[in-house]
C-alpha positions in Angstrom: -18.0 -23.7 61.8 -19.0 -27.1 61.5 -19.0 -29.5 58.2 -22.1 -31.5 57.8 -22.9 -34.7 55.9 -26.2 -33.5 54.2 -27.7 -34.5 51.0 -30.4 -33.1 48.7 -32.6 -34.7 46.0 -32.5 -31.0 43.7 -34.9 -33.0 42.0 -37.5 -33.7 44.0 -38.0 -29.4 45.3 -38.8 -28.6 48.8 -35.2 -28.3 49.5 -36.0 -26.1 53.0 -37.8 -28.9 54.4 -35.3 -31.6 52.8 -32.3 -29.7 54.0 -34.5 -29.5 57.8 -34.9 -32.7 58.0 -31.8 -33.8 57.2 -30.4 -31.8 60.3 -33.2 -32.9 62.4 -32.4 -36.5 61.6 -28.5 -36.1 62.5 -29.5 -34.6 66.0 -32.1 -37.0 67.0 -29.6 -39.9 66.2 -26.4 -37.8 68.0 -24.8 -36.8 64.5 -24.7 -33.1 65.7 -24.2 -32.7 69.4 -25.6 -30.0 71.5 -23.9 -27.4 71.0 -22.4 -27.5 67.7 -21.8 -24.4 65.8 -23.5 -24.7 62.4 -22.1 -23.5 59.4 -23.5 -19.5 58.5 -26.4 -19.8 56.3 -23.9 -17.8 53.1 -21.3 -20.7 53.2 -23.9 -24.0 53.8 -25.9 -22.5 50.6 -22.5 -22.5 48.7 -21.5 -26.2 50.0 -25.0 -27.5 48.8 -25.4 -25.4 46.0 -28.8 -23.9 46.9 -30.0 -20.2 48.0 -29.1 -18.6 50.9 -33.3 -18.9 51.5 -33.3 -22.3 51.7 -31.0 -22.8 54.7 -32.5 -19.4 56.4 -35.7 -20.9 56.2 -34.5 -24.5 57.5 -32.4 -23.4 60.1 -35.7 -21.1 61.1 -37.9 -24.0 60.8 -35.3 -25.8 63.2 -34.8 -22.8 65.5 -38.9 -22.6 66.2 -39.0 -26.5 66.9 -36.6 -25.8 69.4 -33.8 -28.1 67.7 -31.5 -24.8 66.7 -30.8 -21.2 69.0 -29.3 -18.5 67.1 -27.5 -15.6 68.8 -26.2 -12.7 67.7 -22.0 -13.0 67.9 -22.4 -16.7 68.4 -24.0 -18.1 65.4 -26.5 -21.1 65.3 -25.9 -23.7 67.3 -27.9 -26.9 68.4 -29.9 -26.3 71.4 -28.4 -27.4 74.4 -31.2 -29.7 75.4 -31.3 -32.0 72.1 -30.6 -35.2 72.8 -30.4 -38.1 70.3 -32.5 -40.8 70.4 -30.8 -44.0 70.5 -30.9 -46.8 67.5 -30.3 -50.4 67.1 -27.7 -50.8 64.3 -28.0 -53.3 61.6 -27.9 -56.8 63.4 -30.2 -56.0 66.3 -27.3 -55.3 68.6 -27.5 -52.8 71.4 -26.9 -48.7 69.9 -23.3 -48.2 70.6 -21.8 -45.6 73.2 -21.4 -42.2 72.1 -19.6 -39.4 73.5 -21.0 -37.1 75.9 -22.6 -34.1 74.5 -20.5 -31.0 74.7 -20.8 -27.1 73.8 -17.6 -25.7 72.5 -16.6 -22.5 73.2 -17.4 -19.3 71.4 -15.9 -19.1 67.6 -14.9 -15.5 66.9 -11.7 -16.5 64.8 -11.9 -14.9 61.1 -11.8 -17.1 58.0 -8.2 -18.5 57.8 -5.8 -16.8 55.5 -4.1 -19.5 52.9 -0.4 -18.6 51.9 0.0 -19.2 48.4 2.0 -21.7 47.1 5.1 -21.9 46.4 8.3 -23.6 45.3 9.6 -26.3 47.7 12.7 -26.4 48.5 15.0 -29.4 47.6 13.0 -30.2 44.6 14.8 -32.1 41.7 17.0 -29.6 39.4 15.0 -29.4 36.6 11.5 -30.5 37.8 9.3 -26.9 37.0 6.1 -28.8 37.4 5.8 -32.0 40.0 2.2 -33.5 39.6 3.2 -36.5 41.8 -0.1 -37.9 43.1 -0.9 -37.7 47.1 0.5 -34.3 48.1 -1.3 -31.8 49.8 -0.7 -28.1 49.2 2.2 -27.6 51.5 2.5 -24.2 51.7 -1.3 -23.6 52.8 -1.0 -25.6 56.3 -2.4 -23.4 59.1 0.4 -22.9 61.2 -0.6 -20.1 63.3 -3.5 -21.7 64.2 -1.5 -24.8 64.5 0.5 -23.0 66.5 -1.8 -21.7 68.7 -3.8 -24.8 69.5 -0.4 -25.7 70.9 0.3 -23.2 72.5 -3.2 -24.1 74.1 -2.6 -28.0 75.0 1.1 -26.9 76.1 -0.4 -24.7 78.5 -3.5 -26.5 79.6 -2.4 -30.1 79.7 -1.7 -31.3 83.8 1.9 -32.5 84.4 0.2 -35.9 84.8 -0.5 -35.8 81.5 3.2 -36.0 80.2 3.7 -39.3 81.5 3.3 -42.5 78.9 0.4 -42.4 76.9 -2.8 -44.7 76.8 -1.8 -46.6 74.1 -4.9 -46.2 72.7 -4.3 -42.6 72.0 -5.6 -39.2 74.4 -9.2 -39.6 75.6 -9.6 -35.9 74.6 -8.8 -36.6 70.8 -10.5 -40.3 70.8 -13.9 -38.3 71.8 -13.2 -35.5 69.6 -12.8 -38.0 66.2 -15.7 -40.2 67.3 -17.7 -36.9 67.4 -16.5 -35.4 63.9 -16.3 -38.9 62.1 -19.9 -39.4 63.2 -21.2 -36.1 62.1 -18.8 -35.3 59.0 -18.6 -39.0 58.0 -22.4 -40.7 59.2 -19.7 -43.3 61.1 -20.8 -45.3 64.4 -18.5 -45.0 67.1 -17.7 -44.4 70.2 -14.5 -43.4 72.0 -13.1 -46.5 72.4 -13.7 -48.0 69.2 -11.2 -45.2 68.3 -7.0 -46.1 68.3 -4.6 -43.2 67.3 -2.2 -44.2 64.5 1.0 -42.6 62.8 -1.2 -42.3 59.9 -2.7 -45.0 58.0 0.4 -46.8 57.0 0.3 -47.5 60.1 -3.2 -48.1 60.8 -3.2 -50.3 58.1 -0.3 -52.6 58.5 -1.4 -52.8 62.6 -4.6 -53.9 61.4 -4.2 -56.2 58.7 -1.6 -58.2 61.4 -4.0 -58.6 63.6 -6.6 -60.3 61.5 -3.6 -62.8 60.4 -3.3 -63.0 63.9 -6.6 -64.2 64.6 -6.7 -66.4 61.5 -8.1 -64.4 58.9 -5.1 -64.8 56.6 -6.3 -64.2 53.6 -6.5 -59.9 52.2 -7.9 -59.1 49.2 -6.8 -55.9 47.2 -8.1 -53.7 44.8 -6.8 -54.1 41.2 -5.3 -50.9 40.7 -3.8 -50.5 44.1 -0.9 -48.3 45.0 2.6 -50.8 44.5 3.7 -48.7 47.4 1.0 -50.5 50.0 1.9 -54.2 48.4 5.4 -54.7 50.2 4.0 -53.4 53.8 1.2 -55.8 52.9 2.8 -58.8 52.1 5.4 -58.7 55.3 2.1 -59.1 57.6 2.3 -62.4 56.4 -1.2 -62.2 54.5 -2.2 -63.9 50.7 -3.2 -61.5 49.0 -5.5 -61.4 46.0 -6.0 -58.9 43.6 -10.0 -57.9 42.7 -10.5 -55.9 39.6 -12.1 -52.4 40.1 -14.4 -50.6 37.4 -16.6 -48.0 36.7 -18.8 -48.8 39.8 -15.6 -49.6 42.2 -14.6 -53.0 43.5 -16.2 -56.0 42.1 -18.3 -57.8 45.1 -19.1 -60.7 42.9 -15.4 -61.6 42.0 -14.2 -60.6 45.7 -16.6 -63.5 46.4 -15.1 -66.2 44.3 -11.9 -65.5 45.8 -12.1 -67.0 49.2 -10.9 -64.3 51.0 -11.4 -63.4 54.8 -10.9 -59.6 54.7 -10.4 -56.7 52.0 -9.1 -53.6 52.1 -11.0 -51.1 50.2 -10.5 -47.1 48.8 -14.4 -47.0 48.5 -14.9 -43.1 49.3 -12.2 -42.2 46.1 -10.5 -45.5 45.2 -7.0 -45.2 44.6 -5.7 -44.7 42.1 -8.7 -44.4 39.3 -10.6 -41.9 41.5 -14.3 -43.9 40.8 -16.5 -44.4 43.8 -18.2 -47.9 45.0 -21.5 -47.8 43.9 -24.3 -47.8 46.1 -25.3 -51.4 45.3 -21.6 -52.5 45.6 -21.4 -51.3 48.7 -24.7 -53.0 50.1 -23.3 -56.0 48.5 -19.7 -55.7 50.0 -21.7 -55.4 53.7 -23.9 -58.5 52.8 -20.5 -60.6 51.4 -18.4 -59.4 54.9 -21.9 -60.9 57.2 -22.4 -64.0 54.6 -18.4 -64.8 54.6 -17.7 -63.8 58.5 -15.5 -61.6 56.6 -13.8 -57.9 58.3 -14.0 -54.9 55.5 -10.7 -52.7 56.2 -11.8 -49.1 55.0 -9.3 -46.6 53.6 -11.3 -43.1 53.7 -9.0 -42.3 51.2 -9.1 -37.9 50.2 -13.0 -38.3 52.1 -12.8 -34.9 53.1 -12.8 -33.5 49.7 -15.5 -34.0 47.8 -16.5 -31.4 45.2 -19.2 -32.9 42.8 -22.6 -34.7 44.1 -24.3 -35.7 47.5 -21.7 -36.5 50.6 -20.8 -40.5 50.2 -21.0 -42.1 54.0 -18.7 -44.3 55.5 -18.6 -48.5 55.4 -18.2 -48.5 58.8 -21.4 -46.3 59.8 -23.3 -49.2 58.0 -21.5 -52.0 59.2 -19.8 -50.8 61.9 -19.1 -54.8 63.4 -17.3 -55.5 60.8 -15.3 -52.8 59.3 -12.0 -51.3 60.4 -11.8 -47.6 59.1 -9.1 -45.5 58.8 -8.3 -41.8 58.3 -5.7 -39.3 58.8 -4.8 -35.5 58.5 -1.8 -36.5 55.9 -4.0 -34.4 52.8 -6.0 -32.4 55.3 -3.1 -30.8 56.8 0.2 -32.6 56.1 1.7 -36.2 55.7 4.8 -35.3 58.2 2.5 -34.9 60.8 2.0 -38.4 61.5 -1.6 -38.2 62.7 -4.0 -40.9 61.9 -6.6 -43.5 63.4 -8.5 -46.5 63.5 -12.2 -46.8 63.8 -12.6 -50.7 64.7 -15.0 -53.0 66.2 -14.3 -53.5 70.1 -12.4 -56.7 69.5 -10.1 -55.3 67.0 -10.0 -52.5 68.9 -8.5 -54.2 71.7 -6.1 -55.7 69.9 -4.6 -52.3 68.3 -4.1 -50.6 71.3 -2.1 -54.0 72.7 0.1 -53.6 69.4 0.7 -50.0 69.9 1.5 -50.9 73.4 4.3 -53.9 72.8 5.5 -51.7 69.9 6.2 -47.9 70.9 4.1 -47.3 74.0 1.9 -44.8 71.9 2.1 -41.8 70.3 3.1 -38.1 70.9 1.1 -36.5 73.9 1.1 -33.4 73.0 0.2 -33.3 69.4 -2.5 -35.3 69.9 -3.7 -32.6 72.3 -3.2 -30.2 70.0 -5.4 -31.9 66.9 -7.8 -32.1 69.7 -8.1 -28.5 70.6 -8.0 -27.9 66.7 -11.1 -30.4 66.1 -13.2 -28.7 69.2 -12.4 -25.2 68.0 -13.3 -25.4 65.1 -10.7 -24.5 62.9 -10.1 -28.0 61.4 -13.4 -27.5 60.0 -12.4 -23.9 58.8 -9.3 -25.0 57.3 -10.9 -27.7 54.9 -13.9 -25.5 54.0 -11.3 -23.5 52.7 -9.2 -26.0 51.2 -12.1 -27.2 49.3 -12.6 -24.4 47.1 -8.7 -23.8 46.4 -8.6 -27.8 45.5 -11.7 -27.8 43.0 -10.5 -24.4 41.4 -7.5 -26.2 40.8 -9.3 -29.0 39.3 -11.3 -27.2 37.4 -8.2 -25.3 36.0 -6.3 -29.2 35.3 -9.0 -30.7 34.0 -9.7 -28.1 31.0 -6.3 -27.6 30.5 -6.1 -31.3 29.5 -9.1 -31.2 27.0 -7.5 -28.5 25.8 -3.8 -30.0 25.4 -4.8 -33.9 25.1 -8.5 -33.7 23.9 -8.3 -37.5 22.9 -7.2 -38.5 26.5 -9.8 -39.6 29.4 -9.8 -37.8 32.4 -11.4 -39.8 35.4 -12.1 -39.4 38.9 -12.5 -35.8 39.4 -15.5 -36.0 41.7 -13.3 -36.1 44.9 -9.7 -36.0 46.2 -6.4 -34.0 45.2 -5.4 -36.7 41.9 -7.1 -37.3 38.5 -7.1 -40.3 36.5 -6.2 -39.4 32.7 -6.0 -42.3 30.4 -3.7 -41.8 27.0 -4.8 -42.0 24.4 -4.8 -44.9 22.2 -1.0 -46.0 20.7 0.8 -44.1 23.2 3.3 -45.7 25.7 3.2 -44.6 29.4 6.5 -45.3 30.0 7.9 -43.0 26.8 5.3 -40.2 28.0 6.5 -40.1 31.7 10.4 -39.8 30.8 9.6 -37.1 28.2 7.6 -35.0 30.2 10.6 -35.3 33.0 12.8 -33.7 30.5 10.2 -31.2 29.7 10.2 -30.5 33.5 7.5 -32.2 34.1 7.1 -35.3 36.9 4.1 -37.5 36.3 3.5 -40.8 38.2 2.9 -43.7 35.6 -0.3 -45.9 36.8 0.3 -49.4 35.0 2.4 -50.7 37.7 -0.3 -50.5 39.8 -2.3 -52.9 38.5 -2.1 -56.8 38.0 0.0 -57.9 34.9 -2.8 -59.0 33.1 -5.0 -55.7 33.6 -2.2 -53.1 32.8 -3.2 -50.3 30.9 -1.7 -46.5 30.2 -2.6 -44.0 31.9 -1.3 -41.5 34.4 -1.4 -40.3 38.1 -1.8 -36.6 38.4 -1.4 -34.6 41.7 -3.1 -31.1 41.4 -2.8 -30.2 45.0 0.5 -28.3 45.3 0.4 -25.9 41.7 -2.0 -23.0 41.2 -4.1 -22.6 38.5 -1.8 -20.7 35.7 1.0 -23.4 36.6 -1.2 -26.2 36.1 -2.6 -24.6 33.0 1.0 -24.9 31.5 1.8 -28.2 32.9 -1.0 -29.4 30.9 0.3 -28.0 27.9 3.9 -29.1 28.3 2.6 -32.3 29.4 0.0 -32.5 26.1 3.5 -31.6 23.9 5.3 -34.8 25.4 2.3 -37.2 24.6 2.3 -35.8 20.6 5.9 -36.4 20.9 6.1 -40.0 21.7 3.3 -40.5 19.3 5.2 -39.3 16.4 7.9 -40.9 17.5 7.3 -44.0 19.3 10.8 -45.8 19.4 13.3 -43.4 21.0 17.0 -43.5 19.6 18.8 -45.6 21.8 21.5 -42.9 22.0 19.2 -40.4 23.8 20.0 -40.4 27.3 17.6 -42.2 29.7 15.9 -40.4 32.6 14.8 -42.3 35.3 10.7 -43.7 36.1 9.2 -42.2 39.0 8.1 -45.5 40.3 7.2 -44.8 43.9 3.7 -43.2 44.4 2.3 -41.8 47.1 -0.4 -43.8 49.5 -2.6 -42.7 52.1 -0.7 -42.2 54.8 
């Protein structure tokens, strides 16, 4: 069952035909291949919050224009003689490649079964409650379909296949992500734009030494940025400069003023306030990278989880010369997994794979084999349809809990992702909030260090992924106890026993 990157103007009525056109449009231009399995008309309705008539009537408007087939056991697919029609991009350059079309096999698999959570083990004696920003739910990755789309490439994969890796990554999975990032993410690409990473860390750091290499020296960063990125960043050998970010996401007009030759952006669900760039920041960020000669470095930070509004596209699907974007399964599925990529422009492109190469010959064969069975099955899909609705539940549950506990504190950045933004209320100190709430049993992740000395503010990180809903409900309130603690009592006696920051926070990895 396939994710699509539809959006509706509820506004405007006609949804059927809005909602047909909208697929029409993403297989004339190769968004949906022929073939794809569409979603069932019960859970697109519930994605885009309409009927179940309005997508039975598109999908039959669709189906007698020849664009859809529909059989019974086999759900709707698109016809296997759509073909895209090929566009110029922005610049007048030639439509880039695109993967072959291809019809995946039949999908019979039931919905997948989510374990419920649980304590992990080897957490911190006396931590009931870890709302650490950037972890997935743990306890809900799919591992006997996991297992079984190993079981798959283990099987399947020739003995040739076992030798050193292109560098670049397996052909199979570089298809397989140019696919699904065009039709899930509106990106432009084809497979060879596409270089496997060990997660964005790596993606990132790889990247960002390349443009010094080539004499772009010069990185701007968001101001707040996650203090975890700034060492890996700095021992590229890049200046950096910080940009402020506010309500409408990174500020083009000060990014200009600053002389910079690339930037690295969060623009899908900027870490770590949560806001998303604008629609005019981000035309202005494309028009700034062309004016300046400039190369946009795109962290799809927690993309795939967005609960609130219309589907936000890619940079890189609008400016797809000049922006480097990377992804990973580190939320998705799991961080230890190590799976990420790059999306770059042929040059860059180039360049990554000749870095993987003189660094660690690539990466694991058979994993990569295995993400790409999971993609062209399906059951990646699957997985974060399902993931979505535990997430926002569990957002939902967080977010009244705090109204409810801290009703003077301002919760931000709910719209997307697996963290919220809550700033404290006036007169309270982070740092006296954060190490009462750890001896409440409580971790929080403090958020002034992440921004520039000058722009500091309190306010906290808070991970919702790994609790359920009751937990989170009395995390809250523990959590709202500590800050009317520290408020009475602002200085701590000195002979109270310290407890230690967390300091480190998570990054997209």
């Amino acid at each position: 069952m396939t994710d699509l990157h539809l959006a509706l103007d509820h506004a405007a009525g006609r949804l059927a035909a809005q909602l047909a056109a909208g697929c029409r449009d993403a297989i004339r231009t190769g968004r949906l291949a022929a073939g794809t399995r569409l979603p069932s008309s019960r859970d697109l309705a519930r994605d885009l919050g309409v009927s179940r008539g309005v997508v039975v009537t598109a999908y039959e408007q669709l189906i007698a224009e020849g664009f859809l087939v529909a059989r019974r056991g086999d759900g709707t697919r698109v016809a296997p003689n759509a073909r895209p029609v090929p566009e110029s991009s922005a610049e007048g350059r030639q439509p880039e490649g695109r993967p072959a079309p291809r019809r995946h096999g039949q999908l019979t698999d039931p919905p997948p079964r989510l374990a419920p959570s649980a304590p992990e083990e080897g957490d911190a004696a006396g931590v009931r409650f870890d709302l650490t920003p950037g972890r997935p739910d743990l306890a809900a990755f799919p591992r006997s379909r996991w297992l079984a789309a190993y079981r798959t490439a283990l099987q399947s994969v020739p003995h040739r296949a076992l030798t050193y890796p292109d560098p670049g990554g397996v052909p199979e999975l570089r298809a397989g992500l140019a696919a699904y990032l065009g039709r899930v993410r509106a990106a432009h690409a084809d497979a060879a734009q596409v270089v496997i990473m060990n997660g964005v860390a790596l993606g990132l750091s790889s990247a960002v030494r390349a443009l010094v290499a080539a004499g772009r020296t010069t990185l701007a960063l968001e101001d707040p940025a996650s203090e975890r990125q700034l060492p890996m960043l700095e021992a590229t050998g890049a200046r950096i400069v910080r940009v402020p970010v506010d309500a409408g996401g990174l500020d083009v007009a000060a990014l200009a003023r600053t002389g910079a030759d690339a930037v690295l952006v969060t623009p899908a669900h900027q870490y770590p306030t949560g806001v998303v760039l604008a629609p005019e920041r981000r035309a202005a960020l494309v028009d700034w990278a062309r004016a300046a000669d400039a190369v946009i470095v795109e962290d799809d930070y927690d993309a795939e989880f967005r609960y609130d509004g219309d589907p936000v596209g890619c940079l890189q699907g609008v400016a797809p010369e000049r922006t480097v974007l990377l992804g990973s399964v580190s939320k998705a599925l799991a961080p230890g997994m190590r799976l990420g990529w790059a999306v770059a422009p042929p040059w860059m492109a180039s360049d990554l794979r000749e870095h993987r190469e003189l660094s660690d010959l690539g990466g694991p064969v058979l994993d990569q084999h295995a993400f790409a069975r999971f993609l062209a099955d399906g059951a990646y899909d699957r997985h974060l349809r399902a993931m979505r609705r535990r997430y926002r539940s569990r957002r939902d549950a967080l977010v009244a809990a705090l109204h409810e506990h801290i009703p003077d504190a301002v919760v931000r950045g709910i719209s997307a992702g697996v963290h919220l933004y809550l700033e404290l209320p006036a007169g309270t100190s982070e740092t006296a909030v954060v190490d009462v709430a750890a001896e409440s049993g409580v971790r929080v992740s403090g958020a002034s260090e992440m921004w520039s000395a000058e722009q500091r503010r309190p306010a906290l990180v808070l991970g919702y992924a790994a609790l359920a809903e009751p937990r989170l409900h009395e995390a809250a309130r523990v959590l709202g106890a500590a800050v009317t603690r520290t408020r009475r009592h602002p200085n701590r006696p000195s002979s109270e026993p310290a407890v230690t920051r967390t300091r480190r926070h998570p990054n997209p990895a």
